[in-house]
C-alpha positions in Angstrom: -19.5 -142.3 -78.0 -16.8 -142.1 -75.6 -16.9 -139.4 -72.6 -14.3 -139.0 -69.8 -15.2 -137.5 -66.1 -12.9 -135.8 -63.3 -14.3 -135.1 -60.1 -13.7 -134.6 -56.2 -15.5 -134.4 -53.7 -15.7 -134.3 -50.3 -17.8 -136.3 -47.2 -18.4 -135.8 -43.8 -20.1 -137.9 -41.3 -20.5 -137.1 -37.6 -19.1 -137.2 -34.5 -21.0 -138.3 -31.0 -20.9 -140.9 -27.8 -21.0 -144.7 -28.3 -24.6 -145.6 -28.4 -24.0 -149.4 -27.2 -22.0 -149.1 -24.2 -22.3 -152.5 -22.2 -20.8 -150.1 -19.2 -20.7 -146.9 -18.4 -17.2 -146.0 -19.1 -18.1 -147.2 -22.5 -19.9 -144.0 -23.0 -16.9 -142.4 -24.6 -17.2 -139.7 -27.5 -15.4 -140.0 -31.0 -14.4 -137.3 -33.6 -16.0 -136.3 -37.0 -14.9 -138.7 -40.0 -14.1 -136.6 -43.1 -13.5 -138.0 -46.5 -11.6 -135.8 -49.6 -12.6 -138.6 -53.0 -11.4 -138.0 -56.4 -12.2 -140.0 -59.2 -11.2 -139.9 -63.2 -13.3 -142.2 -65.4 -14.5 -142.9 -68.9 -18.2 -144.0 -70.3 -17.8 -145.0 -73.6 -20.3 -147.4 -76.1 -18.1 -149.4 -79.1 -19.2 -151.4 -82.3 -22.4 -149.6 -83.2 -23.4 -148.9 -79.7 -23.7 -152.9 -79.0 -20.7 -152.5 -76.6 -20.8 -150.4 -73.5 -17.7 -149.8 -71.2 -16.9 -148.2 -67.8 -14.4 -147.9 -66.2 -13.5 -145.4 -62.9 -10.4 -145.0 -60.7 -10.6 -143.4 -57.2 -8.3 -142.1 -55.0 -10.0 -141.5 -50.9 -8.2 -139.7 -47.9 -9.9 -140.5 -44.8 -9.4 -138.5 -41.4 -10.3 -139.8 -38.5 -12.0 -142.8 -40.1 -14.9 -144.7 -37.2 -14.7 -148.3 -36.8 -16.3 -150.1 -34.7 -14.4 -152.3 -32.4 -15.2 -155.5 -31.0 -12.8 -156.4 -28.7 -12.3 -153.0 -26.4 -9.5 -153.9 -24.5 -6.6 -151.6 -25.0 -9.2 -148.7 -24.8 -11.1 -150.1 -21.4 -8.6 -152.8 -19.9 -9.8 -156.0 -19.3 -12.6 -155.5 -16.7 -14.7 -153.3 -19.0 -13.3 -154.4 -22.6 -15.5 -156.9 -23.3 -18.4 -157.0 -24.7 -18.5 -154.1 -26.5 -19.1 -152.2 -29.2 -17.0 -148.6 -29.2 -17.5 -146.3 -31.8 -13.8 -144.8 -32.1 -11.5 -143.0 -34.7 -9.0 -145.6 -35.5 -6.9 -142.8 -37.3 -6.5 -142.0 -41.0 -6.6 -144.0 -44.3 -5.7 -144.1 -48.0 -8.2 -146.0 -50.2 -7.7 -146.5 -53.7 -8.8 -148.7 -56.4 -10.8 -149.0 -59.6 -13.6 -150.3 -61.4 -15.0 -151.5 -65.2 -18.2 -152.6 -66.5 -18.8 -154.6 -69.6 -22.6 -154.6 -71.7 -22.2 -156.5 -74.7 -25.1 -157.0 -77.5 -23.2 -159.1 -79.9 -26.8 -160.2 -81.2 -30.3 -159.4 -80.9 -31.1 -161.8 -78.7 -27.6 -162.4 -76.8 -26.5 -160.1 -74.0 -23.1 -160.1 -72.2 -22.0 -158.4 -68.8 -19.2 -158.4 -67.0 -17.8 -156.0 -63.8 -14.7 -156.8 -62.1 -13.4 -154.0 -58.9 -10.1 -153.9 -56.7 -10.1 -151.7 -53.7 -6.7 -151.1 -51.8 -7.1 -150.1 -48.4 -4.4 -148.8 -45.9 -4.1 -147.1 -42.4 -1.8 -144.3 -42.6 -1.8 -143.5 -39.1 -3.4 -145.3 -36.4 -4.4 -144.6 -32.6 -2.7 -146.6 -30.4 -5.6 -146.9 -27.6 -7.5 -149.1 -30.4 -5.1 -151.8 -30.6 -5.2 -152.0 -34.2 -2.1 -151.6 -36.1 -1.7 -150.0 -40.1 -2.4 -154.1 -41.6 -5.6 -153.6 -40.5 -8.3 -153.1 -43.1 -11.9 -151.7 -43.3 -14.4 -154.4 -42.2 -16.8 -155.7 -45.1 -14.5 -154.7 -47.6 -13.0 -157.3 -50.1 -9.8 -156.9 -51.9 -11.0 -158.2 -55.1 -14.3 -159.2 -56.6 -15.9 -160.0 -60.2 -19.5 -161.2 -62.0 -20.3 -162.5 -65.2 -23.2 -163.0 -66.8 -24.7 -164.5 -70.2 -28.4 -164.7 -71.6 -30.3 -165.5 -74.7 -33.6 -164.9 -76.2 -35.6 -168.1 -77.7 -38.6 -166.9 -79.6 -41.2 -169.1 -79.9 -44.9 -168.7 -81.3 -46.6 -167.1 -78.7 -43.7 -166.7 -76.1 -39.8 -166.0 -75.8 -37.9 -168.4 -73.6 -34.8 -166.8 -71.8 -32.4 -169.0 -70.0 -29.6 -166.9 -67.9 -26.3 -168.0 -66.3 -24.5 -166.0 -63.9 -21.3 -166.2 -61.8 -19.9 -163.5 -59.3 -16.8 -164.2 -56.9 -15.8 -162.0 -53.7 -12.5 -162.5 -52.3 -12.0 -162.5 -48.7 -13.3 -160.1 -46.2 -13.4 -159.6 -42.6 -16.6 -158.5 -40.3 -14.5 -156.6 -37.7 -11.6 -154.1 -37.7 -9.2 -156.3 -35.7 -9.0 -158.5 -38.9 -9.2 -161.9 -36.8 -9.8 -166.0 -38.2 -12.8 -165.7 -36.4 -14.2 -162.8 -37.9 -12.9 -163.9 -41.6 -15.0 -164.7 -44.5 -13.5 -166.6 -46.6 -13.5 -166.1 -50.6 -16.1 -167.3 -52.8 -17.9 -168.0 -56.0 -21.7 -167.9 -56.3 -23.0 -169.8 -59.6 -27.1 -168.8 -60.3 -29.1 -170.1 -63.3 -32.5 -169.3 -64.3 -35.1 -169.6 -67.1 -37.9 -167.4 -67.9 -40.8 -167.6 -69.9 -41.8 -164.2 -71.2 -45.3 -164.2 -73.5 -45.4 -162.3 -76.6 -47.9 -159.5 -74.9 -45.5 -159.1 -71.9 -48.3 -159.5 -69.4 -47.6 -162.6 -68.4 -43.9 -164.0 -66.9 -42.2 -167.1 -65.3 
């Protein structure tokens, strides 16, 4: 019913030369990124196995962790800085954060699932020919987000009706590492219904 994991691991993802360059002294190299993760965690199914619940927390040292930067003007002064698209090691970071997921079968016909993450992300050291500074975080990576989700089963004669509701939010996020207005998405909720028809031979669906 209940089982609890502890693991780490460790990633590695390769070095090279910028592949956009807009100019040629864009054609810089950049170092290896290496990753040491370790995770502790629980799987565990409640109330006649109608509940399930997990949950994770992770702990990741990056080295040398490759962004990719936008705006290349500390690296290539103003001339060559812009456009571009460097590959570069912006310098080392600690992410951390944790996770749970919630499937709930309180009846038959009614299922219930949640999921709700947090993700912590700081530079511990940063290379001053990027610009950046240790506020900085991790493009495409929101601090917060959640879903929820509800369905039920209608039987009918020769078909099951099953209407669905579900609602996820992301909190904000940004698309590039110098973490600017412009490149900001702002939080949001998404709200999705649907209804299917399902007949009683499951070959057929709505």
């Amino acid at each position: 019913d209940v089982m609890g994991y502890a693991q780490f691991s460790t990633g590695y993802k390769g070095g090279g030369v910028n592949p956009r360059p807009f100019y040629n002294v864009q054609a810089v190299g950049f170092k290896p990124e290496e990753l040491e993760a370790t995770e502790i965690g629980v799987k565990a199914q409640f109330l006649d196995n109608t509940m399930r619940v997990n949950a994770a927390a992770f702990w990741n040292d990056y080295t040398n962790v490759q962004f990719t930067l936008n705006d290349c003007t500390s690296l290539f002064g103003t001339t060559y800085g812009r456009p571009c698209l460097a590959n570069t090691n912006a310098g080392d970071a600690d992410v951390s954060g944790y996770e749970i997921e919630l499937d709930y079968n309180p009846t038959e016909n009614l299922l219930i699932d949640a999921s709700y993450s947090y993700l912590d992300f700081n530079l511990t050291n940063v290379s001053v020919a990027t610009g950046l500074d240790k506020s900085k975080v991790m493009p495409y990576s929101p601090e917060s987000s959640w879903s929820f989700g509800i369905q039920y089963s209608i039987a009918m004669e020769s078909s099951t009706l099953i209407p669905r509701l579900d609602t996820s939010y992301t909190s904000e996020k940004y698309t590039a590492p110098d973490n600017t207005l412009m490149g900001m998405i702002d939080d949001y909720t998404m709200v999705n219904a649907r209804l299917t028809w399902l007949s009683n031979d499951e070959k057929w669906q709505a």
